[in-house]
C-alpha positions in Angstrom: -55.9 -116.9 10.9 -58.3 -118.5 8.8 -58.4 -115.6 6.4 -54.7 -115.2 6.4 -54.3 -118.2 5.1 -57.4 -118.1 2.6 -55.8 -114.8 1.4 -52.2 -116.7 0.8 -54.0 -119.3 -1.7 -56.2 -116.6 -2.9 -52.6 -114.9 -4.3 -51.1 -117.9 -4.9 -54.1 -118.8 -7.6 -54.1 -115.9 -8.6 -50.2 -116.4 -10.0 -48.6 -114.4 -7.6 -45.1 -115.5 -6.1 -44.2 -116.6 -2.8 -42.0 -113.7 -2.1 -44.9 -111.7 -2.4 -47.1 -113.0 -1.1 -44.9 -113.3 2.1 -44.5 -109.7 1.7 -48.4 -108.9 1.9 -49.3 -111.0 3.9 -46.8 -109.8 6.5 -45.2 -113.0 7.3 -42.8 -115.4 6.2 -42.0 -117.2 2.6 -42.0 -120.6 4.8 -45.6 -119.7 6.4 -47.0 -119.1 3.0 -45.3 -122.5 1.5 -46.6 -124.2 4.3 -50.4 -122.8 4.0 -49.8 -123.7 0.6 -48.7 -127.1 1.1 -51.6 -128.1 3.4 -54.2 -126.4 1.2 -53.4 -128.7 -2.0 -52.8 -131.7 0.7 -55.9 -131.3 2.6 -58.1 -128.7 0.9 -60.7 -126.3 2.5 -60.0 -128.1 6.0 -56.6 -126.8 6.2 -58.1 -123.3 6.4 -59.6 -124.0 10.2 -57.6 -124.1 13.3 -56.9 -127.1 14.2 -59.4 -129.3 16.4 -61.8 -127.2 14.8 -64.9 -129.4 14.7 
């Protein structure tokens, strides 16, 4: 998972839409808002499971 979602703010830098992203990512436009959401909320962190320690 934790490249998943580095590869979702990877694209998302990179300028590419949600849509797409979602689309290769292979999951949904929610997921991707979400990993993108909790990346600019709590950075690098939010890349790791949780309870990760």
């Amino acid at each position: 998972m934790t490249w998943r979602r580095a590869q979702m703010i990877l694209l998302s830098a990179l300028g590419m839409n949600v849509a797409k992203i979602a689309q290769v990512a292979f999951t949904s436009e929610d997921r991707v808002r979400d990993a993108i959401h909790n990346f600019n909320a709590d950075g690098f962190d939010s890349l790791y499971p949780a309870g990760r320690a």
